[in-house]
Residue, then its C-alpha position, 0 to 999 in steps of 0.5 A: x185859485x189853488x194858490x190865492x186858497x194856500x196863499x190864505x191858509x198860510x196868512x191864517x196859519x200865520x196869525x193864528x200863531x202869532x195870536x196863540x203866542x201873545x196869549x201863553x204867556x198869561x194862559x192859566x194865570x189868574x190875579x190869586x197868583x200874584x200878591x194881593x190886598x185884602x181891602x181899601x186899608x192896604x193900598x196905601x201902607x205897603x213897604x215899596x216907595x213905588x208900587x202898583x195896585x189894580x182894582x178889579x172885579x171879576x164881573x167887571x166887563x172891562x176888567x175881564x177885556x184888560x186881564x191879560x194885558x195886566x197879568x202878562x204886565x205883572x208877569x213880565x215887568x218886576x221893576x217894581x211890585x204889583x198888588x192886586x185888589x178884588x172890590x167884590x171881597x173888600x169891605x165897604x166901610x173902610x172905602x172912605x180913605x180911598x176915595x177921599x184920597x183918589x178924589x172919587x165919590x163911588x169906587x169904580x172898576x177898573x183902576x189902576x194906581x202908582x202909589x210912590x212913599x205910600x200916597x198919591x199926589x192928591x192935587x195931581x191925581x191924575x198922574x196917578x189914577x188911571x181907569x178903563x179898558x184904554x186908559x190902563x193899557x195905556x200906562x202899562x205900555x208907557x212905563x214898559x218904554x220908560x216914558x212914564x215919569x215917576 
C-alpha cells in the first residue's frame, strides 16, 4: 500500500511539473506585450508581405481557452510578425472592409489571419481565415512544423 501511495505521488509530482513548465513560458504575459492594431483599418496595410493577426476579445470564452497557446506562439515563433486586435476597442464603422474581404457578414472571435502582400486570397479564404478554440491551435501547430504553405 506504501508504495502504490508513493508510486502516485511521485506521477502526480511528475505531471505537476511538467504542467508548471508548459504554462511559464507565457505566465504574465498578456496581448498589450506584443504589437497590436488599433482597429479594422490596420489589418491589412502593415509593411510584412507575410503576417499575422488574431482577433480577439477579452470576454470571448474561446479566446480566453486558446490565449497562451497564442501567446506562447508569438512568444516563440519570429519567422514572421504577429499583430494583434481587440474588437472590443475597435470602432464598428470601419468593420465593412474586413468582412467583405474574409467573406464574413458579423465579426466573430476568435480568428486567426495570414495576410500575404497585404490581402487574402479572397476566393480561397479558407486558406487564410482560420476561427475557434480547435481551428487556431491547429494552424499554429502546422506553421511551427513548416507544413503550412504560404
Amino acid at each position: 500500500m506504501k508504495k502504490i501511495m508513493l508510486f502516485s505521488i511521485l506521477v502526480f509530482s511528475f505531471f505537476t511539473l511538467l504542467a508548471c513548465e508548459k504554462t511559464t513560458i507565457t505566465y504574465g504575459m498578456d496581448y498589450d506585450q506584443f504589437d497590436y492594431i488599433l482597429d479594422y483599418d490596420e489589418i491589412f496595410s502593415q509593411e510584412n508581405d507575410i503576417y499575422f493577426v488574431y482577433i480577439y476579445s477579452p470576454t470571448c470564452i474561446n479566446c480566453i481557452s486558446i490565449k497562451s497557446t497564442v501567446l506562447e506562439f508569438a512568444n516563440t515563433y519570429e519567422e514572421y510578425h504577429i499583430y494583434f486586435l481587440n474588437v472590443d476597442n475597435a470602432t464598428s464603422s470601419l468593420q465593412t472592409e474586413y468582412l467583405d474581404k474574409v467573406g464574413k457578414t458579423k465579426v466573430v472571435t476568435p480568428v486567426f489571419l495570414i495576410i500575404k502582400n497585404q490581402d487574402i486570397d479572397e476566393t480561397n479564404v479558407s486558406n487564410y481565415y482560420f476561427s475557434g478554440a480547435t481551428q487556431i491551435p491547429a494552424i499554429l501547430i502546422d506553421i511551427q512544423n513548416g507544413t503550412y504553405q504560404f
